[in-house]
ROZA-314102 format. One record per atom (N, C-alpha, C): residue number from 1; atom name; z, y, x. Coordinates in nm, 4 decimals, padded with zeros to 6 digits. Atoms other than C-alpha are relative to their C-alpha. Example, Ala and Ser with C-alpha at 12.3 -4.5 7.8 and 13.67 -1.06 7.14 Angstrom:
# ROZA-314102
+-----+------+----------+----------+----------+
| seq | atom |        w |        v |        u |
+-----+------+----------+----------+----------+
|   1 |    N |  00.0000 | -00.1190 |  00.0890 |
|   1 |   CA |  00.7800 | -00.4500 |  01.2300 |
|   1 |    C |  00.0000 |  00.1200 |  00.0900 |
|   2 |    N | -00.0060 | -00.1190 | -00.0820 |
|   2 |   CA |  00.7140 | -00.1060 |  01.3670 |
|   2 |    C |  00.0730 |  00.1090 | -00.0770 |
+-----+------+----------+----------+----------+
# end
This chain:
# ROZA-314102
+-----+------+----------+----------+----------+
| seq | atom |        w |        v |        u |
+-----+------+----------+----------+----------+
|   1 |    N |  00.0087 |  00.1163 | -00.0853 |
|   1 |   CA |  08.9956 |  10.7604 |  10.5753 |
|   1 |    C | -00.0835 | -00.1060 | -00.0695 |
|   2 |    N |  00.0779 |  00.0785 |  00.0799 |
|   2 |   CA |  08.7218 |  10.5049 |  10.5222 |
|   2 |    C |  00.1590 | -00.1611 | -00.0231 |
|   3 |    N | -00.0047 |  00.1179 | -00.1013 |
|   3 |   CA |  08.7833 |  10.1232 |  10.5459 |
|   3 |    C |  00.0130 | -00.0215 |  00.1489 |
|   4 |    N |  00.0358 |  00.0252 | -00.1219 |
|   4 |   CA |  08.6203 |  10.0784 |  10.8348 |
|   4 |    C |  00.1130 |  00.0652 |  00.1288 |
|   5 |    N | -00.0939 | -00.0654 | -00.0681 |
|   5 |   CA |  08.8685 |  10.3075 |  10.9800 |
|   5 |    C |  00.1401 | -00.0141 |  00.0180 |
|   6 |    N | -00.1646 |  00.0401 |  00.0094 |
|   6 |   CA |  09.1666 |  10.1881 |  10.8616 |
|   6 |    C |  00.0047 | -00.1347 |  00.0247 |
|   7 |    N |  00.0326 |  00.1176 | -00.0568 |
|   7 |   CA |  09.0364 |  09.8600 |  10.9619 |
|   7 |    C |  00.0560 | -00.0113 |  00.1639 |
|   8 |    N |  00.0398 | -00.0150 | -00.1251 |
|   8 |   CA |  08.9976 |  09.9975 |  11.3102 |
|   8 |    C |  00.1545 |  00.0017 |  00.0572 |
|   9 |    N | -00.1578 | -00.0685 | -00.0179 |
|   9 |   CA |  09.3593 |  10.1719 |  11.3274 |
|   9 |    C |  00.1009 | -00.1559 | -00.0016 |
|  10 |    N | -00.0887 |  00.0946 |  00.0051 |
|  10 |   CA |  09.4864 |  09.8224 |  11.2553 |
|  10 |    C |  00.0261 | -00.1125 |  00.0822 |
|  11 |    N |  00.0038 |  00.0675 | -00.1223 |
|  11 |   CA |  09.3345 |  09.6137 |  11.4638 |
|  11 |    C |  00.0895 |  00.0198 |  00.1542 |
|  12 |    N | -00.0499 | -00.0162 | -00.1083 |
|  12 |   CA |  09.4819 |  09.8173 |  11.7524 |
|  12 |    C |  00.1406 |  00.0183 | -00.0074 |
|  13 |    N | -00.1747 |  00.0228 |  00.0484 |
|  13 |   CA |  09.8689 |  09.7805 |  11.5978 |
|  13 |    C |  00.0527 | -00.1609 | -00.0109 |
|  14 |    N | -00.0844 |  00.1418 |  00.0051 |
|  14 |   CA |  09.8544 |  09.3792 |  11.5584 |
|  14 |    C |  00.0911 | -00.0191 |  00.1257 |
|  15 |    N | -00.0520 | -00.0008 | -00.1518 |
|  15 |   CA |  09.9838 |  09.3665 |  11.9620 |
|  15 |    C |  00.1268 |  00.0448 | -00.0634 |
|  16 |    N | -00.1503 | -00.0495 |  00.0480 |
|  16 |   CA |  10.2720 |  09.6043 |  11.8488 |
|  16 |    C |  00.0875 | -00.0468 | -00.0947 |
|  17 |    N | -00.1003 |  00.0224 |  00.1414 |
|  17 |   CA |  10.3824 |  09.4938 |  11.5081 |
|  17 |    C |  00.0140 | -00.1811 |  00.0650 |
|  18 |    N | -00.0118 |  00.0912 | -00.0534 |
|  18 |   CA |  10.3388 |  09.1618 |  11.6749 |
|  18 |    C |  00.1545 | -00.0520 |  00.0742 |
|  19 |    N | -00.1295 | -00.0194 | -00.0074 |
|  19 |   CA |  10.5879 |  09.2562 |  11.9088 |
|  19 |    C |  00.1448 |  00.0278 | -00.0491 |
|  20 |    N | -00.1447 | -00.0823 |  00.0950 |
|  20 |   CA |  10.8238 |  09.4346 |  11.6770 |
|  20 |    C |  00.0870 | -00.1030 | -00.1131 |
|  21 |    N | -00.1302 |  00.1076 |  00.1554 |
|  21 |   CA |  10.8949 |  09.1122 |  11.4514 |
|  21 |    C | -00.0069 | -00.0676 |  00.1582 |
|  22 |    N | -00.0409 |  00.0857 | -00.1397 |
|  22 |   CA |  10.9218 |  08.9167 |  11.8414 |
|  22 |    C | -00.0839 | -00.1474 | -00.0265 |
|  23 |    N |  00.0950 |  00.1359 |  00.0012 |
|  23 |   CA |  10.6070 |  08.6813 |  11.7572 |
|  23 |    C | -00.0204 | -00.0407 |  00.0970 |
|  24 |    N |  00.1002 |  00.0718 | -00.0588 |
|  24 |   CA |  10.4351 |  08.4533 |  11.9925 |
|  24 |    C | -00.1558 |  00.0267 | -00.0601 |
|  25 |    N |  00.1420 |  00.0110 |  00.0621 |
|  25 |   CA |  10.0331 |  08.4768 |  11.9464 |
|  25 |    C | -00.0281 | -00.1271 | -00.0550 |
|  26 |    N | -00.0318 |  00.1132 | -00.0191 |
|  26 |   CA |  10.0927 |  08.1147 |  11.9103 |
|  26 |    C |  00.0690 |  00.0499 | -00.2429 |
|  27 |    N | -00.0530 | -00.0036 |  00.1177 |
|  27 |   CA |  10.3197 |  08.1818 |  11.5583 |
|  27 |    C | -00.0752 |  00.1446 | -00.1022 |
|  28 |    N |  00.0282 | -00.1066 |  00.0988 |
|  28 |   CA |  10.1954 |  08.5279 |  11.4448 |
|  28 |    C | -00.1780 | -00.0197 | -00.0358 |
|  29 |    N |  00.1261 |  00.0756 |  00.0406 |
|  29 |   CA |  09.7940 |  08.3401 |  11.4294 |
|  29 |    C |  00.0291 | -00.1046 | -00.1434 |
|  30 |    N | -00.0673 |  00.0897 |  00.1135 |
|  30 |   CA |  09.9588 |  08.0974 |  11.2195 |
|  30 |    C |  00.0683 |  00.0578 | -00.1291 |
|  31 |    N | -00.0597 | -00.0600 |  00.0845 |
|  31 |   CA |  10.1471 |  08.2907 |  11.0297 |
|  31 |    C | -00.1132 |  00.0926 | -00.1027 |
|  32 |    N |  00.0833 | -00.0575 |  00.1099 |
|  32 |   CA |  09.8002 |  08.5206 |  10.9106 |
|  32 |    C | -00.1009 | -00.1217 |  00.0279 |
|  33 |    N |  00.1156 |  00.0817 |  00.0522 |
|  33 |   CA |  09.5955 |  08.2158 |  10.9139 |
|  33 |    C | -00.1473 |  00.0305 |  00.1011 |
|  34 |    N |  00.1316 |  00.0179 | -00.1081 |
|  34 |   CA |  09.3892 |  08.2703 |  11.2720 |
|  34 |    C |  00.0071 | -00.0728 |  00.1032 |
|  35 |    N | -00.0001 |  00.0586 | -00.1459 |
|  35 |   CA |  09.3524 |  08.0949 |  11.5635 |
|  35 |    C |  00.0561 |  00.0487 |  00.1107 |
|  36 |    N | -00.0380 | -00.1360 | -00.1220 |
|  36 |   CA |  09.5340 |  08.2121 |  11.8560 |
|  36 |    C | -00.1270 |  00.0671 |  00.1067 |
|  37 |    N |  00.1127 | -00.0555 | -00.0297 |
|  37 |   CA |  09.2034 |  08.2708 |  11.9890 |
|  37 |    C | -00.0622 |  00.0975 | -00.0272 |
|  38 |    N |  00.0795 | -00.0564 |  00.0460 |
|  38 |   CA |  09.0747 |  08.4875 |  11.7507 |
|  38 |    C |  00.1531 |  00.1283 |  00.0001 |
|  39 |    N | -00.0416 | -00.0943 |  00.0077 |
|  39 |   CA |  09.3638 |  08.6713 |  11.7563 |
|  39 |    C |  00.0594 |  00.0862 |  00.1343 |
|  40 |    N |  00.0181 | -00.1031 | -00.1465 |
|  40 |   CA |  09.4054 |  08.7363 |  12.1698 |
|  40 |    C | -00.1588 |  00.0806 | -00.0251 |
|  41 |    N |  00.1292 | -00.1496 | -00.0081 |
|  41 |   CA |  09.0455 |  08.8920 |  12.0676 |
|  41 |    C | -00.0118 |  00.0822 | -00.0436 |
|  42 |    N | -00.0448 | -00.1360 |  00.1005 |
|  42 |   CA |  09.1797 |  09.1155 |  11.8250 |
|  42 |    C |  00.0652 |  00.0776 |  00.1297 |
|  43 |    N | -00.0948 | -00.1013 | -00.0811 |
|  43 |   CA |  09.4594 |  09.2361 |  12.0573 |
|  43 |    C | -00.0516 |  00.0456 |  00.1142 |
|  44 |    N |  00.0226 | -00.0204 | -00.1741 |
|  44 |   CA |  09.2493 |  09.2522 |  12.4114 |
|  44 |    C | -00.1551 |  00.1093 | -00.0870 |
|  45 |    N |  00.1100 | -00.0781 |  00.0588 |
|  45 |   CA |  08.9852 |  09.4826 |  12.1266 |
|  45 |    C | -00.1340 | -00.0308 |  00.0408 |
|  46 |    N |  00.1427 |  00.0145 | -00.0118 |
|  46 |   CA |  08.6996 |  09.2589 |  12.1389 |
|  46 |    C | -00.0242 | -00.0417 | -00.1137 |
|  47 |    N |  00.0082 |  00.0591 |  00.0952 |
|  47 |   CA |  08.6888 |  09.1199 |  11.8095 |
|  47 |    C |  00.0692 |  00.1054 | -00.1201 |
|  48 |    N | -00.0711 | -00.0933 |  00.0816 |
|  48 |   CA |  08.8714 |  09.2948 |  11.4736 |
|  48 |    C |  00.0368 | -00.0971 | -00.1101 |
|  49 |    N | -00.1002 |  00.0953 |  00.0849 |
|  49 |   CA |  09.0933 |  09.1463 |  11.1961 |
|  49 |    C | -00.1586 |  00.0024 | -00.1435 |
|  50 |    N |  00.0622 |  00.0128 |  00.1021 |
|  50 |   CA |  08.8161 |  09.2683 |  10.9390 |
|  50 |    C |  00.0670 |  00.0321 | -00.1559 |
|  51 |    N | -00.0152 | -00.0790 |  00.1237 |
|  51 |   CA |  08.8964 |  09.3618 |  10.5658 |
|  51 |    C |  00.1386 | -00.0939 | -00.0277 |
|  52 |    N | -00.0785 |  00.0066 |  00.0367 |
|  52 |   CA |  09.0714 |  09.1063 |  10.4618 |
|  52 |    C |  00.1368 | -00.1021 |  00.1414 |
|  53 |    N | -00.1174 |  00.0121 | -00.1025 |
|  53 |   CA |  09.3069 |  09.0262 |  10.8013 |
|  53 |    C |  00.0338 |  00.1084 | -00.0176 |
|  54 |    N | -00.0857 | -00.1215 | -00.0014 |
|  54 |   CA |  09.4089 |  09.3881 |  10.7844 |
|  54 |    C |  00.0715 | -00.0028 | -00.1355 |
|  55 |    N | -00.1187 | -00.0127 |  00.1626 |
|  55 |   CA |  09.5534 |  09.3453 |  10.4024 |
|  55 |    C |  00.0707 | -00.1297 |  00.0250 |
|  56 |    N | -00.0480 |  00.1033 |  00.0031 |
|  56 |   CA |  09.6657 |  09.0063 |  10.5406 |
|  56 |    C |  00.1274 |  00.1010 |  00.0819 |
|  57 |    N | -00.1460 | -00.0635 | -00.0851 |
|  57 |   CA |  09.8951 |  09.1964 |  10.8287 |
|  57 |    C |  00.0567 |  00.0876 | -00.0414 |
|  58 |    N | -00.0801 | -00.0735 |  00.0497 |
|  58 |   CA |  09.9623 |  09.4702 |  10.6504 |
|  58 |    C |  00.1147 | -00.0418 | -00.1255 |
|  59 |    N | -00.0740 |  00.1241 |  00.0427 |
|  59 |   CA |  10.1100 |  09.2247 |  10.3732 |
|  59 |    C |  00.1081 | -00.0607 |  00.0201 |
|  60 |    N | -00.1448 |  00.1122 | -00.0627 |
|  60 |   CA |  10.3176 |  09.0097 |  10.5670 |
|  60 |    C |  00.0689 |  00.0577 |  00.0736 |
|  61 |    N | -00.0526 | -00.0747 | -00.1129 |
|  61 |   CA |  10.4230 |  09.2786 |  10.7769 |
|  61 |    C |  00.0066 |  00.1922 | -00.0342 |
|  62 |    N |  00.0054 | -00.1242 |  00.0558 |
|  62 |   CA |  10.4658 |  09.5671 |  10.5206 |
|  62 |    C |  00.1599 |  00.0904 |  00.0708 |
|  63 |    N | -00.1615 | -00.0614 | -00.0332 |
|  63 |   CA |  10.8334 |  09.6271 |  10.6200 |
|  63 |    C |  00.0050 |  00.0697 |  00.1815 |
|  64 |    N |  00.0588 | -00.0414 | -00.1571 |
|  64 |   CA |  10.6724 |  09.7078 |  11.0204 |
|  64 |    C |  00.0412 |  00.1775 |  00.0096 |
|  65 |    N | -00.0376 | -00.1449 |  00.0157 |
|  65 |   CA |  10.8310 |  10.0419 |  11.1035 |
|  65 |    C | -00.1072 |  00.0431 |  00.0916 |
|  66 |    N |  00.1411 | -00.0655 | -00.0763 |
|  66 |   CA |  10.5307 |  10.0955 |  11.3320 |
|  66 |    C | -00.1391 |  00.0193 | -00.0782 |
|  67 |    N |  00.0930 | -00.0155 |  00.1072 |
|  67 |   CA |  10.2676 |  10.0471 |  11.0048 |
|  67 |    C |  00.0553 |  00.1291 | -00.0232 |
|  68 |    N | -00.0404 | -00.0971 |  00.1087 |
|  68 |   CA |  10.4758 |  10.2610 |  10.7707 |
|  68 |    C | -00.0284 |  00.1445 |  00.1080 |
|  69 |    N | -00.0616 | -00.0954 | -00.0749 |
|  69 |   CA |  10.5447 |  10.5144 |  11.0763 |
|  69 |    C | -00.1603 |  00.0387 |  00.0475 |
|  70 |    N |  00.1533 |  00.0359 | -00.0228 |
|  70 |   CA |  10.1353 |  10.4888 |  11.1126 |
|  70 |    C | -00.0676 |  00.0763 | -00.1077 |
|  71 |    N |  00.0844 | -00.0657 |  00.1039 |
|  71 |   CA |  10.0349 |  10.5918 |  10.8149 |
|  71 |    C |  00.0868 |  00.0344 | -00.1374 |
|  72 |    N | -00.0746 | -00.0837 |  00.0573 |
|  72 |   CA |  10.3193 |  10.7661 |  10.6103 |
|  72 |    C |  00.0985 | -00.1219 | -00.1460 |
|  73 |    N | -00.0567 |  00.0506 |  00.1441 |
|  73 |   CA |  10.5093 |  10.5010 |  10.3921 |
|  73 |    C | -00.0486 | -00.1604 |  00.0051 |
|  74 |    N |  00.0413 |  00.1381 |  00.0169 |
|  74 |   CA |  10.4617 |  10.1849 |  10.2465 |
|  74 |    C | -00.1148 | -00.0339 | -00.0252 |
|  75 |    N |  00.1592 |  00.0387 |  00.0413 |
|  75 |   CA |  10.1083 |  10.0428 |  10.2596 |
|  75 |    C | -00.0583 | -00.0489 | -00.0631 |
|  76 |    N |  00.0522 |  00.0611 |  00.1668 |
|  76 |   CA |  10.0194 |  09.8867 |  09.9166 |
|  76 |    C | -00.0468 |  00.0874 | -00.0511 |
|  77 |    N |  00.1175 | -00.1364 |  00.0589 |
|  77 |   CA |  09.9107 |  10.2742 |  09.8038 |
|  77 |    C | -00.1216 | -00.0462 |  00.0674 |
|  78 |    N |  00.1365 | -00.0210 | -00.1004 |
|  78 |   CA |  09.6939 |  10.2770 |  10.0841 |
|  78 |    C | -00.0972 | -00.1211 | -00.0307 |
|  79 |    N |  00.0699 |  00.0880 |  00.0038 |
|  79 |   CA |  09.5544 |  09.9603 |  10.0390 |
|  79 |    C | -00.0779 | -00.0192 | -00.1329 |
|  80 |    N |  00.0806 |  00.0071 |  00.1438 |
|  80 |   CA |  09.4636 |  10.0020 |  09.6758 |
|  80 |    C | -00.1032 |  00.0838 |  00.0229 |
|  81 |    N |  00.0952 | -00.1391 | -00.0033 |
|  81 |   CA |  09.3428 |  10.3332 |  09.7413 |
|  81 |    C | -00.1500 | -00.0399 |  00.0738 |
|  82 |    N |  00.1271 |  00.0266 | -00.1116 |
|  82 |   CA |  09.0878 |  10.1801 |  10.0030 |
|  82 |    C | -00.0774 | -00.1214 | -00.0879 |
|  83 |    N |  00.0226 |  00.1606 |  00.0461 |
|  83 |   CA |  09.0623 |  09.8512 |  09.7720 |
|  83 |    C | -00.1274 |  00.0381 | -00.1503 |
|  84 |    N | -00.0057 | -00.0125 |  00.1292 |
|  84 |   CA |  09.0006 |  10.0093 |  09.4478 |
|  84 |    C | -00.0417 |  00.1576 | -00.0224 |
|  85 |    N |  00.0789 | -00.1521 | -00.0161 |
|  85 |   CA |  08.8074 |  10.3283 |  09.4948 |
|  85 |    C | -00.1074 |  00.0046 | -00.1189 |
|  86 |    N |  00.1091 | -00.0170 |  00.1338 |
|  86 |   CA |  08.6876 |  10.4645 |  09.1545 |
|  86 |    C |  00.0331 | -00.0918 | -00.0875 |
|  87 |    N | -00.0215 |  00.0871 |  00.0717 |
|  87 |   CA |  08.8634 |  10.2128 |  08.9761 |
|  87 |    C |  00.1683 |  00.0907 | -00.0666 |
|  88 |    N | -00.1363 | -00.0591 |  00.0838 |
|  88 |   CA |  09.1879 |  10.3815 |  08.7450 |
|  88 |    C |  00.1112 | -00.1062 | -00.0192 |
|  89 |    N | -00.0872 |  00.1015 | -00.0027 |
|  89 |   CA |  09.4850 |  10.1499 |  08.7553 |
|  89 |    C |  00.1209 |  00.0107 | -00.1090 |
|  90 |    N | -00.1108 | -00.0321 |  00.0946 |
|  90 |   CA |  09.7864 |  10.1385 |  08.5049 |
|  90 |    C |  00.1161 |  00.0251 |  00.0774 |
|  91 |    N | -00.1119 | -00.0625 | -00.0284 |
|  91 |   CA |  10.0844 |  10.3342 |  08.5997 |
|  91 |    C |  00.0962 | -00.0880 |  00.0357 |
|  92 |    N | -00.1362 |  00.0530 | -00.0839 |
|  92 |   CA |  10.3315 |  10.1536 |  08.8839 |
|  92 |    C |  00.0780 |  00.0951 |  00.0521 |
|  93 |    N | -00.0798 | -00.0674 | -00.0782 |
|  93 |   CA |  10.6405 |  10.2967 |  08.9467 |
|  93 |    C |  00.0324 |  00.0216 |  00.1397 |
|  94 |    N | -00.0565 | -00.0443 | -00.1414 |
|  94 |   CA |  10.7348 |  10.5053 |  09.2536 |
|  94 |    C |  00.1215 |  00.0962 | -00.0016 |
|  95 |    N | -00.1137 | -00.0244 |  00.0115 |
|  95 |   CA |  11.0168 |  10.6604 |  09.3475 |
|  95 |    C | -00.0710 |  00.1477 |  00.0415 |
|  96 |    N |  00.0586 | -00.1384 |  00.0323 |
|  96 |   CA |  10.8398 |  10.9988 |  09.3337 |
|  96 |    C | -00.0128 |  00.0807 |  00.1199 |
|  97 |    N |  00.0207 | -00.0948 | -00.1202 |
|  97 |   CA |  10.7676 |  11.1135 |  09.6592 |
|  97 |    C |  00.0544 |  00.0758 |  00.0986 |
|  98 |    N | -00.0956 | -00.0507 | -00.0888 |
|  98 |   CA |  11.0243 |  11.2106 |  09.8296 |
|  98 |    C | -00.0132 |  00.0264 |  00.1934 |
|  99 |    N | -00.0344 | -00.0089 | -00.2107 |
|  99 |   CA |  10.9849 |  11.1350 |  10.1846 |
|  99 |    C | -00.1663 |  00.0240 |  00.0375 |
| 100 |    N |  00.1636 | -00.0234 | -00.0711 |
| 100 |   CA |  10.5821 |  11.1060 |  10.2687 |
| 100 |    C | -00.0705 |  00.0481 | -00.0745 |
| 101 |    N |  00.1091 | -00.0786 |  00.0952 |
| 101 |   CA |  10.4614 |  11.3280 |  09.9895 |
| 101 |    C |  00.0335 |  00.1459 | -00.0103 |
| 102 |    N | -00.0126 | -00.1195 |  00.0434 |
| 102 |   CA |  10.3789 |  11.6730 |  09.9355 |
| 102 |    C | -00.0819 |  00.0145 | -00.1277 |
| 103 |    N |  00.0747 |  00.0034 |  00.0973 |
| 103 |   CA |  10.2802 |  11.7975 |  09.5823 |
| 103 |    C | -00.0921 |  00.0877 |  00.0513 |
| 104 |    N |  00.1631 | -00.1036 | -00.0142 |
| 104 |   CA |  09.9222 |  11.9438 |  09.5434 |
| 104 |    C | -00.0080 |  00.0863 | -00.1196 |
| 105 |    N | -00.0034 | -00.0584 |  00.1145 |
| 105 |   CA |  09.9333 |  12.0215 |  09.1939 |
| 105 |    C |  00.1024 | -00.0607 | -00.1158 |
| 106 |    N | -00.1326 |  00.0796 |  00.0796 |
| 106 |   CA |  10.1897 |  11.9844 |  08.8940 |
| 106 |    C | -00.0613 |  00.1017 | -00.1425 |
| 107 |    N | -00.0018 |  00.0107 |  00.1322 |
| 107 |   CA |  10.1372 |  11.9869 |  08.4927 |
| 107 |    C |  00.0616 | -00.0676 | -00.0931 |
| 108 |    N | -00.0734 |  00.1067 |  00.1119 |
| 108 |   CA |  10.3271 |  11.9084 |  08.1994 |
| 108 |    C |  00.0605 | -00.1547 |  00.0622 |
| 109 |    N | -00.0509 |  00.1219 | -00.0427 |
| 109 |   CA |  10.5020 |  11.6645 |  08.4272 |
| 109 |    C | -00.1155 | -00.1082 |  00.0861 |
| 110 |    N |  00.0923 |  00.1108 | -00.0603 |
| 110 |   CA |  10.1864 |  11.4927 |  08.6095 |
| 110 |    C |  00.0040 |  00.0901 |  00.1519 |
| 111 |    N | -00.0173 | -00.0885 | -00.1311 |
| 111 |   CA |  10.1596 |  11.5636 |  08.9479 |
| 111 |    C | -00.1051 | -00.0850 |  00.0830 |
| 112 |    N |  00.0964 |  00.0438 | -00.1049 |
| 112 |   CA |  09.8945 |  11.5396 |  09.2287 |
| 112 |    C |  00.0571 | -00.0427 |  00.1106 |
| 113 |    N | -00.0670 | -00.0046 | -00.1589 |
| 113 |   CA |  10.0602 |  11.4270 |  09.5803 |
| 113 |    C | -00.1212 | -00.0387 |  00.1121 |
| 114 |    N |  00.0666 |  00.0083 | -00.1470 |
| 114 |   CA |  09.9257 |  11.4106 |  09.9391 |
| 114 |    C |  00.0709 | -00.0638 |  00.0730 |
| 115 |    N | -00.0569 |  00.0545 | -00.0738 |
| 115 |   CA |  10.0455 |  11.1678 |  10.1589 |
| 115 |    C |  00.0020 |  00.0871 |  00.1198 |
| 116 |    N |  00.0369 |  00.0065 | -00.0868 |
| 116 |   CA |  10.1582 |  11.3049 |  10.4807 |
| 116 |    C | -00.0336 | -00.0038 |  00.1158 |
| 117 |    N |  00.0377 |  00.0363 | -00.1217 |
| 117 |   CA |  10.0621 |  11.1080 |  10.7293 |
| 117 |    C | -00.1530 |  00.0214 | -00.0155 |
| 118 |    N |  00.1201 |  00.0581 |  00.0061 |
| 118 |   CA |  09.7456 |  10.9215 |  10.6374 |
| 118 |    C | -00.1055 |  00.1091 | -00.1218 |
| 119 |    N |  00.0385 | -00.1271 |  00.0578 |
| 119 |   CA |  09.6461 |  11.2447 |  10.3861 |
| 119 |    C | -00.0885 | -00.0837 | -00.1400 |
| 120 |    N |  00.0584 |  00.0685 |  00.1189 |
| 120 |   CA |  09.5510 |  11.0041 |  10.0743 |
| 120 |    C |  00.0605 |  00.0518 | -00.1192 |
| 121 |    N | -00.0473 | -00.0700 |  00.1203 |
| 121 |   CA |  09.5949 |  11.1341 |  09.7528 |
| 121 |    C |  00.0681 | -00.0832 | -00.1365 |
| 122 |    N | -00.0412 |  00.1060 |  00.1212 |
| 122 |   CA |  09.7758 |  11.0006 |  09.3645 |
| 122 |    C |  00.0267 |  00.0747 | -00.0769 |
| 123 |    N | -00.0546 | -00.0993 |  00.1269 |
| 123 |   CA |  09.8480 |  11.1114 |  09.0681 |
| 123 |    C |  00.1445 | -00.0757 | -00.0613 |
| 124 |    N | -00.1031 |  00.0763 |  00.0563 |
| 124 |   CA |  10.1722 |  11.0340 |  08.9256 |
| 124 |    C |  00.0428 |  00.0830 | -00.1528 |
| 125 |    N | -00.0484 | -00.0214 |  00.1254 |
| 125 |   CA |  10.2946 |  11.0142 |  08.5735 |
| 125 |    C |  00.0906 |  00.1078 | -00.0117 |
| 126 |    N | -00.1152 | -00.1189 |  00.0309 |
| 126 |   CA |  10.5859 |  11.2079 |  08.4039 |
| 126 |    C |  00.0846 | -00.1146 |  00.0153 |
| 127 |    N | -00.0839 |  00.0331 | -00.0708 |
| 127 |   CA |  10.7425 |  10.9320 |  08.5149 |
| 127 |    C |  00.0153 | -00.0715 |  00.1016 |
| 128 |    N |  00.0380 |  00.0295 | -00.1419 |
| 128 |   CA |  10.6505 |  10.9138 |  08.8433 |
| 128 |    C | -00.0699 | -00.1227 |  00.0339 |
| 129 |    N |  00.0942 |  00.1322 | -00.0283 |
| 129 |   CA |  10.4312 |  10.5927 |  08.7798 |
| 129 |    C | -00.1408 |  00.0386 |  00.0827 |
| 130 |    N |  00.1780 | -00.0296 | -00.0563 |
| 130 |   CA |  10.1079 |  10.5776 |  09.0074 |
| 130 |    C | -00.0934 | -00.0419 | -00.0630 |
| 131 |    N |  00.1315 |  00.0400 |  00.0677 |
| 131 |   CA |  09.7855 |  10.6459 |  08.8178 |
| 131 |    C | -00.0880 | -00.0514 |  00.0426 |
| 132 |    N |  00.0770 |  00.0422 | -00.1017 |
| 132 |   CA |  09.5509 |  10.6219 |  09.0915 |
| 132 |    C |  00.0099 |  00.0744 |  00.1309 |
| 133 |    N |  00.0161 | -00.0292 | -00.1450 |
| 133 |   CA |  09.4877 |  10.6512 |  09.4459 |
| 133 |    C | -00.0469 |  00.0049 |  00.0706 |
| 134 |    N |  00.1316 | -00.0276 | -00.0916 |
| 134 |   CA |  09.2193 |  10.7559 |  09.6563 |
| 134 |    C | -00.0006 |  00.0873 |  00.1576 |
| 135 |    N |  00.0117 | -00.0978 | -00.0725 |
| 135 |   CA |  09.1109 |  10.9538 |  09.9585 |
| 135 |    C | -00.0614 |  00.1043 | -00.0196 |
| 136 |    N |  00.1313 | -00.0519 |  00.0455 |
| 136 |   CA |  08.8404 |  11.0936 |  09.7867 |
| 136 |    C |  00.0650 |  00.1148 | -00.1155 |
| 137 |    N | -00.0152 | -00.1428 |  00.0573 |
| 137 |   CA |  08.9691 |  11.4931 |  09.6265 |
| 137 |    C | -00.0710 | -00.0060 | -00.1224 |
| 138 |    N |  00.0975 | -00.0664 |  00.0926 |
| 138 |   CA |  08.6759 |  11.5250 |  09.4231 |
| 138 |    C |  00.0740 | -00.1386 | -00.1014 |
| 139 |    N | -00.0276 |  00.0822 |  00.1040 |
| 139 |   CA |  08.7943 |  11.1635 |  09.2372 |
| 139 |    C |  00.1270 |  00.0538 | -00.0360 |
| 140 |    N | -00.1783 | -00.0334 |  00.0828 |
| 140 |   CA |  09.1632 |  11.2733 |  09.1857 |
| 140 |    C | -00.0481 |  00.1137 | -00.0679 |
| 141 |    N |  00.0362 | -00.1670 |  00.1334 |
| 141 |   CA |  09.0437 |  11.6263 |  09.0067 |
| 141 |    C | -00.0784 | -00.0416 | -00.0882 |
| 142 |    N |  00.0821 |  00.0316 |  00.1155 |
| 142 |   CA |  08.7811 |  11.4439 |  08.8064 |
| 142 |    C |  00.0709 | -00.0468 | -00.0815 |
| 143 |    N | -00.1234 |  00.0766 |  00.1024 |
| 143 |   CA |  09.0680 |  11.1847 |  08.7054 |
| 143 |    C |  00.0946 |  00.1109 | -00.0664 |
| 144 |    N | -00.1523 | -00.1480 |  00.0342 |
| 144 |   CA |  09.3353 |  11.5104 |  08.6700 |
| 144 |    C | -00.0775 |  00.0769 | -00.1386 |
| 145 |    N |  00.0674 | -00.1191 |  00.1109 |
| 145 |   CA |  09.0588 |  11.7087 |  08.4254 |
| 145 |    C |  00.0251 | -00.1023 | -00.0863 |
| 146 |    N | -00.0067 |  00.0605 |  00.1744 |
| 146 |   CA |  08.9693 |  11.4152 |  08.2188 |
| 146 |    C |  00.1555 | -00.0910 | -00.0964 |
| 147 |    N | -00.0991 |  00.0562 |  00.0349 |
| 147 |   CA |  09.3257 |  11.2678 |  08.2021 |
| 147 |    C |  00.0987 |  00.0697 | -00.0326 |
| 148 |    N | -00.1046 | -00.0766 | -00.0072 |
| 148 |   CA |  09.6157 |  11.5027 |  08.2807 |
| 148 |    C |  00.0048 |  00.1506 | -00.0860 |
| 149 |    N |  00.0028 | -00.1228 |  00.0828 |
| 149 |   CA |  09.5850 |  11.7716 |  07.9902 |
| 149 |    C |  00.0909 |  00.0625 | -00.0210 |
+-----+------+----------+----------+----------+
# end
């Protein structure tokens, strides 16, 4: 999944998650810092939240059982993964995958997972900390050779 895509996917969920906390366009503009203008043009899909309105709603509205239920989990992976592409991060704990992960590969305790909903990839420690997170295969096996020995 690019950006642009997960941009796209989001735009057409503000309406819902909107609904689902029982906003007004009136309070939930206010609340990410748009105009209610700009944001009936999000929801009627003439306009789009853009890079950083989609990390704004996903953000303030991480706990949205229509996000998570969207794209497999809590969206702070995802958002790095899209944020921080090609960039290696220091090991944050997760609670190891249980519910929206399948493993891909497993060594001496490191492990590859697959999200899946949204099919994004991570490597996790030996103790289940997240190394990095991408969409991009070919970066998690480059990271897995030169790291995970």
């Amino acid at each position: 999944m690019t950006r642009t895509e997960f941009i796209k996917q989001v735009d057409s969920m503000a309406k819902p998650v909107r609904a689902e906390f029982n906003l007004t366009q009136e309070k939930m503009a206010l609340l990410m810092g748009l105009s209610k203008k700009t944001l009936v043009e999000i929801e009627k899909g003439r306009s789009s939240l853009g890079w950083t309105g989609t990390v704004t709603l996903c953000t303030l509205f991480a706990d949205s059982q229509i996000l998570q239920n969207a794209f497999g989990g809590e969206l702070s992976d995802m958002l790095r993964a899209l944020a921080f592409q090609g960039l290696p991060r220091s090991p944050r704990p997760t609670m190891g995958g249980h519910v929206w992960w399948k493993d891909v590969r497993q060594k001496n305790g490191w492990r590859i997972q697959q999200n899946i909903v949204s099919l994004h990839y991570r490597i996790l420690d030996k103790n289940d900390g997240r190394v990095i997170s991408s969409f991009d295969r070919d970066e998690i096996d480059a990271f897995w050779k030169m790291y995970c020995k």
